[in-house]
C-alpha positions, 0 to 999 in steps of 0.5 A, spaced: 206 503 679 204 510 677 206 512 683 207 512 690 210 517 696 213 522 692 216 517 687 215 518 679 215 512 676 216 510 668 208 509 667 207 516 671 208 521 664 204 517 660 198 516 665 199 523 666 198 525 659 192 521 659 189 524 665 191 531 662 189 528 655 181 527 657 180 532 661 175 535 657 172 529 655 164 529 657 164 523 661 169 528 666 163 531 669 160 525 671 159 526 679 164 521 683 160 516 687 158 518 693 160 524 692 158 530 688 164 532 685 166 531 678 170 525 676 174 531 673 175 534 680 177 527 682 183 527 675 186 534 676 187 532 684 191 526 681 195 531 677 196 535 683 199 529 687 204 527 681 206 534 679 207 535 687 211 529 687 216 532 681 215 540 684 222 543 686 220 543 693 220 534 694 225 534 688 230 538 691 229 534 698 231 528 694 236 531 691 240 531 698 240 524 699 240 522 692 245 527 687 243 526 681 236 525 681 234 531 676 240 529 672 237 530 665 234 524 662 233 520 668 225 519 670 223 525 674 226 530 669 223 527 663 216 528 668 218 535 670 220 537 662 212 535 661 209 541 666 208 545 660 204 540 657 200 538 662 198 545 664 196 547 657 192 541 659 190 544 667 189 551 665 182 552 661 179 550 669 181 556 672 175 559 671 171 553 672 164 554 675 163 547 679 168 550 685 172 542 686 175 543 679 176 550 680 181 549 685 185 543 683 186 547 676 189 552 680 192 548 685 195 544 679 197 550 674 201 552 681 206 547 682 206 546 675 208 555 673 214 552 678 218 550 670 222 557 668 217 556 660 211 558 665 214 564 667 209 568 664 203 565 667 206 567 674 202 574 675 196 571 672 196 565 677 197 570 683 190 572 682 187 565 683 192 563 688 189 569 693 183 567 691 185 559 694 188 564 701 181 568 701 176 562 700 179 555 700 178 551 707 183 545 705 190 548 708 194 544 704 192 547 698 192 554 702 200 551 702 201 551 696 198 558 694 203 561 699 208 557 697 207 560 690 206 567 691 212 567 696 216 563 690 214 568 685 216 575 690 208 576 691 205 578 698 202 573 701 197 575 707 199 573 713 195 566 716 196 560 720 202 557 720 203 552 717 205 544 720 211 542 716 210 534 717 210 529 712 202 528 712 201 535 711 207 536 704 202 534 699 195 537 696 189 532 697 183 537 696 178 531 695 179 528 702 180 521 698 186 516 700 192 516 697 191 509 696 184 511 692 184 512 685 182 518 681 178 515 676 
């Protein structure tokens, strides 16, 4: 298992960092079948759905009915001590001209700026979070730009309240299946 409702697994960072690792790769620009979304697109959701199962928000959850969960060295904190890895990976798609990979870039590089290393990169990715508020129609990813801006103490634009249930918690941008491999 690489992963499943919300849980990181000990093959999750080294499927992660293969995923981050051929990011760049030319066959990544291969439109998905029966879609016309790069399989690029379809690697950067699945790193938004893993990020988003080690983000503050699920760990901090799991953290009140499991206590030391994020005990340092356990699987979850070794995955969550890869965010700065993984964005350095996400980042170079955040000005991506194909919009699908565009927006999971960003939606990746947020949940990924919650680690106190991307501190700095915060300002920068406000500006595409608004852009997700402005332009995207996925809720979930609207979530997540929100979420970030309000964490990080940027006005976020008022909208539509958002439903906390349990299927509305992570991003799914595609609107592929948990159960559907990326690649």
């Amino acid at each position: 298992m690489v992963g499943h409702q919300n849980t990181i697994y000990e093959a999750t960072a080294p499927a992660a960092l293969y995923v981050a690792g051929i990011l760049t790769h030319p066959a990544a620009t291969t439109p998905r079948p029966y879609r016309n979304v790069p399989i690029r697109a379809a690697l950067l959701n699945w790193l938004v759905s893993t990020a988003y199962d080690a983000s503050d928000e699920i760990a901090s959850r799991t953290e009140q009915h499991f206590p030391g969960f994020l005990t340092p060295g356990t699987i979850v904190a070794s995955f969550r001590d890869l965010r700065p890895m993984l964005y350095q990976a996400v980042s170079p798609f955040l000005r991506e001209s194909h919009e699908d990979v565009r927006e999971a870039a960003v939606i990746a590089a947020l949940i990924l700026a919650e680690h106190p290393a991307l501190a700095e990169h915060r300002d920068h990715l406000a500006v595409h979070a608004r852009t997700i508020l402005d332009t995207s129609g996925d809720i979930s990813n609207r979530r997540v730009a929100r979420k970030a801006l309000e964490a990080w103490g940027h006005d976020a634009p008022d909208s539509e309240p958002f439903l906390e249930e349990s299927w509305d918690w992570g991003p799914q941008s595609d609107g592929r299946s948990y159960l559907e491999p990326p690649f």
